[in-house]
N, C-alpha and C positions, 0 to 999 in steps of 0.2 A: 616491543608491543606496538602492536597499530594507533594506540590513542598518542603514544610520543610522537609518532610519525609525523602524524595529523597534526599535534601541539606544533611540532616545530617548522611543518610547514605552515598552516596558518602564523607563527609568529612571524617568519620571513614577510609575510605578506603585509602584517601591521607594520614591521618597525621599515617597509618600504614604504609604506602608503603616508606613515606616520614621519619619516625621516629622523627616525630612532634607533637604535643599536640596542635592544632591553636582552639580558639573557631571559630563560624559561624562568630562573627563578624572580630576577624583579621582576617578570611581568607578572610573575603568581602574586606577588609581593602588591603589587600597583592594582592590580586590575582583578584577579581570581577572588583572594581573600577579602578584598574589602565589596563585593559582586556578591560574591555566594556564602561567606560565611560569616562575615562580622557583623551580626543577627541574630536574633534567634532562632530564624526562618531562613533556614537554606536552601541552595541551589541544588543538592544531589544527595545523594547518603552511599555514602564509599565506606562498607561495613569496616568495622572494625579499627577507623582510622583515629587519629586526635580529635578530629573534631566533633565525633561522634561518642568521646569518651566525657565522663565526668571530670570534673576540678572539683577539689577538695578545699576543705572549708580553708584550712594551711596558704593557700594558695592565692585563695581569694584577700586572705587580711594583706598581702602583698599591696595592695594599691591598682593594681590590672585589672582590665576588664576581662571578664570567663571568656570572650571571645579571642583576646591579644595573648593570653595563658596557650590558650588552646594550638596559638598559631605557633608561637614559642618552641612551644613541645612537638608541636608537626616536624618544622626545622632541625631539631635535635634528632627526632626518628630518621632522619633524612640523612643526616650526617653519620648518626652512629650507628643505626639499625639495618641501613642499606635496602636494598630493594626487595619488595611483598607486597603482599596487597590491601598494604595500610600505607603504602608510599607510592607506588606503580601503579594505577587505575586498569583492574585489567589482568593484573601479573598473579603468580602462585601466592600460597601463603608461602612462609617459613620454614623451614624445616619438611624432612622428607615422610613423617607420618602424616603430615595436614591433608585435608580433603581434595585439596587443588593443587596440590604440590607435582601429583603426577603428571602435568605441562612439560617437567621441565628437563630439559634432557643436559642440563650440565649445573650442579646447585651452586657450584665454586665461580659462574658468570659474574663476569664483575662489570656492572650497569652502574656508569654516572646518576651525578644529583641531576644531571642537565635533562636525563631521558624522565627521571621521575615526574620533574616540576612539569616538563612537559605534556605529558599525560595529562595530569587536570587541568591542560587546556584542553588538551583532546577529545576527553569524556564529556568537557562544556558545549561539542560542538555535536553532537552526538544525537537523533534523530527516531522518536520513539514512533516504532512500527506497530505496536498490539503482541498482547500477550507475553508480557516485559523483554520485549527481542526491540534492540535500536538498529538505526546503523550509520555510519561515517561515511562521506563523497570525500574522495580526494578533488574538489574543483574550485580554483578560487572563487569566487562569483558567489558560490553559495557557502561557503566558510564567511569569508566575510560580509552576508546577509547575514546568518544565524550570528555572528557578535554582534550585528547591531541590534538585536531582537534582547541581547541580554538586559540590556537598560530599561527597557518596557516591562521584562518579566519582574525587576525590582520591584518596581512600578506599580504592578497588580497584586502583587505579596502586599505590599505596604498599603495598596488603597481595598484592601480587601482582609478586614483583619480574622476570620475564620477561614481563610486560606492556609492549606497546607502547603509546606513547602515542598521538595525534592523531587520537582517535575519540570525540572528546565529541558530535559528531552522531549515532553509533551509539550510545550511550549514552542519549544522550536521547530516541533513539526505542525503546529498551528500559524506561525510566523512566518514560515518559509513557504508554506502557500499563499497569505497574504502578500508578503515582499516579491514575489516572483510572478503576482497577477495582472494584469494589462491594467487596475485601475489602480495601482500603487502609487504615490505620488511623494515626491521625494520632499517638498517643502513641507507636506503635511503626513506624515509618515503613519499618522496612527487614523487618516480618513479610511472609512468604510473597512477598517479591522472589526468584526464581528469579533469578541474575546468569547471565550465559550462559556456558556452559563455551568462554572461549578455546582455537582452534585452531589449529594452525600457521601462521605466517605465509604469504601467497602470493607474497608478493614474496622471490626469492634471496636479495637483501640481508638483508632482516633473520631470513628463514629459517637461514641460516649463523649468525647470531650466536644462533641457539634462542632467536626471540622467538615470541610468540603473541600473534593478538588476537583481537579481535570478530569472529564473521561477524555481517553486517547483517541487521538482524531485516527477516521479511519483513513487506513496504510495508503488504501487505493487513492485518495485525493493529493497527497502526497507524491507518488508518480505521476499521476496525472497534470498535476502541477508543474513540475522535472518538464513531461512532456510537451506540454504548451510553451515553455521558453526556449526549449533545445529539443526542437521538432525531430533534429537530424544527427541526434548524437545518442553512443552508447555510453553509459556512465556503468564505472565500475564501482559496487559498494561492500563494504564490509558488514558482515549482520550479526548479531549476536545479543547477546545476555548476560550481563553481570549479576549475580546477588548469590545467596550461599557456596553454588557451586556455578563456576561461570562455565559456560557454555559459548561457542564458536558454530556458524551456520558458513564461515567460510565469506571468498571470494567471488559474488553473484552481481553477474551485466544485467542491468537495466538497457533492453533495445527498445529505446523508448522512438525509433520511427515506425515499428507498427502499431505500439499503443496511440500514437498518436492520429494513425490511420483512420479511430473511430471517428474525431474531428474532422478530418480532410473528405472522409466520405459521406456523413449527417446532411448536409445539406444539398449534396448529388442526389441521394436514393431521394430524401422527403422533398426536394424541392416544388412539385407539381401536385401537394399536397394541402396549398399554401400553409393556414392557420397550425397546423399537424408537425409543420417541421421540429425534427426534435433538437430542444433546448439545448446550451452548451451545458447549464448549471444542471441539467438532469443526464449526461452526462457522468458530471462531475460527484454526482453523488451515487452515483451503481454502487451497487453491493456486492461480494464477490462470492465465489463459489468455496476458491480457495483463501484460506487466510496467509498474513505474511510468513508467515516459519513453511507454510507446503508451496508456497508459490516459490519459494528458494529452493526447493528440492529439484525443480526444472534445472539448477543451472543457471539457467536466460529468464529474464520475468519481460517476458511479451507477451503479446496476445493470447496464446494461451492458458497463463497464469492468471489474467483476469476474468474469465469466465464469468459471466453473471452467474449469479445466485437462484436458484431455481428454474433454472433453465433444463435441467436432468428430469426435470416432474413432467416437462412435455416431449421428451423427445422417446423415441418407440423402444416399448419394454423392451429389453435382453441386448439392444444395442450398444450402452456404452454403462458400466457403471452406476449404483443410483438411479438408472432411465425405469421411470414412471407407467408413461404410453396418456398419461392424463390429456383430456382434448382440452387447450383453453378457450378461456369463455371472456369476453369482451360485458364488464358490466360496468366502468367508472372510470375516471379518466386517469387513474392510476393505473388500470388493466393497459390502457393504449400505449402506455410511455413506457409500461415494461418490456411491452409485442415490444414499440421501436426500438427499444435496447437491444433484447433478444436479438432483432431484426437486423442491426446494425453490425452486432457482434458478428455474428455467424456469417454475414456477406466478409466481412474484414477478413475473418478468417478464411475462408474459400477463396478472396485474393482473387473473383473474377467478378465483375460488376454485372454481367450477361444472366449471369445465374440464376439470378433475382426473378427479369423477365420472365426465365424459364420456369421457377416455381411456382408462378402468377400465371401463365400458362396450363402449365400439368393441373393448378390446386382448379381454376377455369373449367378444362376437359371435364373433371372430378366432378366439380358441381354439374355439371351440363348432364353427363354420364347419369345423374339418380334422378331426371324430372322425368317424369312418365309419357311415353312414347305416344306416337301418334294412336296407337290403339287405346289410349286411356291407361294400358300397363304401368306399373312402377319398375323400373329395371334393380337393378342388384346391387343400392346400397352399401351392403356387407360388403358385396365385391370392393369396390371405392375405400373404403374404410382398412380394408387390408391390406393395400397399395399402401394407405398414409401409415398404417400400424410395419410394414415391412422393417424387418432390423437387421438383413442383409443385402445384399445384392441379389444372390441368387433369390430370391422369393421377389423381390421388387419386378425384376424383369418378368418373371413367371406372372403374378398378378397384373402387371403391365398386360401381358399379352393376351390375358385374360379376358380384361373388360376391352383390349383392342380386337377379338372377337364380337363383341356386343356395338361398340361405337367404332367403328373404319374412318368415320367422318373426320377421330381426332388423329389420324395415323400419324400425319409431319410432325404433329406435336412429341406423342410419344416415338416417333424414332425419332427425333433430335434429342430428348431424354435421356434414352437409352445408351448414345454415341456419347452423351458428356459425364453417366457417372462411371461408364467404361473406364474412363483415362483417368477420373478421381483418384487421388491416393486414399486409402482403404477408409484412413479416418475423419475424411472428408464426407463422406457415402452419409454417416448419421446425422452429419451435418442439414446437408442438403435435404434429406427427408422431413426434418423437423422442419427448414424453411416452407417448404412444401406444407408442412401441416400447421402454421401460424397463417398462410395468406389464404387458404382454404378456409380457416375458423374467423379467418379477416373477410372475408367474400359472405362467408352466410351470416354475419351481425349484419351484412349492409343489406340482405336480404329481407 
C-alpha cells in the first residue's frame, strides 16, 4: 500500500534527521500512539480498528488505561490477525466476501508487521482535498513539514475542548499552507497561523453533542501553495478515499509551473493599472469550476483543472459546456477582482501575452462600431453584439466581415484578428472571445 510506502519513507528521513535507527513499529510506539490515540480525542478513525473498539468493563478492573488496553490489543491484531484494514491503513478487509476484499489479487500475500506499522504513519501524513478524497506527496520537505504540524494539532484538540477529533488530514492541509508561505518563521512557528474558526458539526451525531470542527480548506489553496515554493516543479500525488469502501483516484501530477503562471503574469498584465493590480491573496483564494476528485480526472492538474468558477456564465451560449452567453456587469469591487481572475486565467491559458492587446483592440473597434455616425444614425449594435455572442469560428469571421463592411476604418484591426484565431488551437477560439467580451463590458463601465 502507498501509505507504508510513504510511512517508511518519511521514517528514513526522521531517524536521518534525528540520528536514530526506530523500526515503524517503535516509532508507532514513541510518536503515533502517544500523538493520535492516547486520548480520548484522536488523530484519525481507521474504521473498524482497536482503537475504535470498546473495552470491556473485565478489562478495565486490570489497572490499564482504555487507551494502553486498546494499544495492547492493536499489537496483538498485528501479530496474530495479519494484514486488513484494521491493521494496514488503506488495505482490504479479511476474507474474500468483504466489501473491499475485491483489491486483491492474491489473499495468501504475506505483508510484514513492518509495512502495517508503517502505514499509520502514512495515513498521518495524508492531506485532505474536499469531498473526503486526501492525498500523499512523495517529497521530503513537505513530509517533514506536515510532522511538525502534528504537535500544534494536539494542541488545538487540547485547547479547544468541543473540538472533534479525526481531522489531522484537514489539519495538515491548513498547516502546510502556513509552513510553506513566505511569512513562516521558523523561531516563532505558530506567528500569523490563522487556525480556522471551527464550525458546527455536519454530521447529527456529533451536532447533538455541541461539537465543532474543521471545514476543509479549499483544495485549490493547497496547490497553489505547492506552487509558490516549487514554482518549477511537477509533483506526483496519490489521491484517494478511505471510509466504508475505499476508493483510489490513482497517480495525478501536479504541473504546478503553469499554475504558478497566474502569479508570474499578475503583475505584467495589471501593472499600468496602478491601485487595480490584482492581489496575490485574491489570487490565492479563487474558487474553482472543478472540484478535486474532477480535476484528477484530467490526469495533470494545471491550468486547466483550475478554472475559475463562473466563468462558463460569460462565455458565448453553445461554445463550451455550461456557457451562459451572460454579459457581465461591473457593479462592486468584488465584480472587478473576479473580471481580473477571469482575466488572468484565460490569458495564462492562451499562453500568449499579445492577445490581451488584441482583445482590448477588437472589444475598442466594437465600442467605436455602435456610436452613431456622422449623419446622426445609430449603426448595428446587434451587429457587435453577435461578433461577442459568436461560439464558432465560422460565424466570428462571417460577423467580423460584416460590421467590416459598415466600419473599413477598423480593417488592420480586424484582419490582424482574424490571422491569430486562424492559428488558435480550436479550444482556445472560446477563450479568446470571452476575453474579448470582459474588456468590451470593461470599456463601457468606464463609459
Amino acid at each position: 500500500m502507498y501509505t507504508s510506502y510513504i510511512g517508511k519513507k518519511f521514517l528514513k528521513l526522521y531517524n536521518e534527521r534525528e540520528g536514530k535507527s526506530l523500526s515503524a513499529e517503535e516509532f508507532f510506539n514513541d510518536v503515533i500512539y502517544p500523538l493520535f490515540f492516547d486520548d480520548d480525542k484522536h488523530f484519525l478513525n481507521v474504521a473498524n480498528s482497536s482503537f475504535f473498539q470498546s473495552v470491556s468493563k473485565e478489562q478495565l478492573n486490570e489497572g490499564k488505561s482504555v487507551h494502553q488496553i486498546k494499544l495492547e490489543r492493536f499489537h496483538k491484531n498485528v501479530q496474530e490477525d495479519g494484514a486488513s484494514l484494521t491493521t494496514l491503513v488503506g488495505y482490504a478487509a479479511q476474507g474474500i466476501t468483504a466489501g473491499t476484499s475485491g483489491q486483491l489479487s492474491n489473499l495468501k500475500t504475506k505483508i510484514d508487521s513492518e509495512e502495517m506499522y508503517a502505514s499509520w504513519i502514512g495515513v498521518g501524513l495524508a492531506i485532505a482535498m474536499g469531498g473526503g478524497y486526501s492525498m500523499l506527496i512523495d517529497e521530503n520537505e513537505i513530509m517533514l513539514a506536515l510532522f511538525e504540524g502534528w504537535y500544534y494539532y494536539r494542541k488545538a484538540l487540547k485547547q479547544t475542548p468541543n473540538l472533534k477529533g479525526n481531522q489531522i488530514d484537514v489539519w495538515n492541509s491548513y498547516w502546510l499552507c502556513h509552513r510553506l508561505s513566505k511569512n513562516y518563521d521558523l523561531l516563532n512557528p505558530l506567528d500569523r497561523f490563522t487556525i480556522p474558526e471551527p464550525m458546527p458539526c455536519k454530521s447529527d451525531k456529533w451536532k447533538k453533542m455541541g461539537l465543532v470542527e474543521f471545514e476543509t480548506n479549499n483544495w485549490i489553496k493547497v496547490i497553489f501553495s505547492l506552487s509558490k515554493k516549487s514554482p518549477l516543479t511537477t509533483f506526483t500525488i496519490n489521491a484517494f478515499k478511505f471510509a466504508d469502501t475505499n476508493q483510489t483516484l490513482g497517480f495525478i501530477n501536479l504541473f504546478l509551473p503553469s499554475i504558478h503562471r497566474l502569479y508570474e503574469m499578475k503583475d505584467y498584465i495589471f501593472i499600468s493599472e496602478d491601485s487595480t493590480i490584482l492581489k496575490e491573496e485574491e489570487i490565492d483564494n479563487l474558487s474553482t469550476f472543478y472540484n478535486f476528485k474532477n480535476a484528477c480526472k484530467f490526469g495533470t492538474i494545471g491550468l486547466k483543472a483550475i478554472e475559475p468558477l463562473k466563468l462558463r456564465e460569460y462565455m458565448p451560449l453553445g461554445s463550451v459546456l455550461y456557457a451562459q452567453g451572460k454579459e457581465y456587469k461591473f457593479s462592486n469591487e468584488e465584480s472587478y477582482i473576479k473580471y481580473k481572475l477571469f482575466k488572468i486565467w484565460i490569458i495564462a491559458m492562451l499562453n500568449k501575452t499579445e492577445l490581451l492587446s488584441l482583445a482590448s483592440n477588437v472589444a475598442g473597434a466594437l465600442s467605436d462600431f455602435e456610436k452613431p455616425d456622422d449623419r446622426g444614425k445609430k449603426v448595428l449594435s446587434t451587429l457587435s453584439q453577435e461578433v461577442r455572442e459568436s461560439n464558432n469560428l465560422k460565424a466570428f469571421i462571417d460577423k467580423l466581415t460584416e460590421v467590416l463592411n459598415h466600419a473599413p476604418s477598423n480593417a488592420d484591426v480586424f484582419k490582424d484578428v482574424v490571422e491569430q484565431v486562424l492559428k488558435m488551437p480550436t479550444d482556445n477560439f472560446p477563450l479568446f472571445v470571452t476575453l474579448i467580451r470582459f474588456e468590451y463590458a470593461y470599456l463601457k463601465s468606464k463609459n
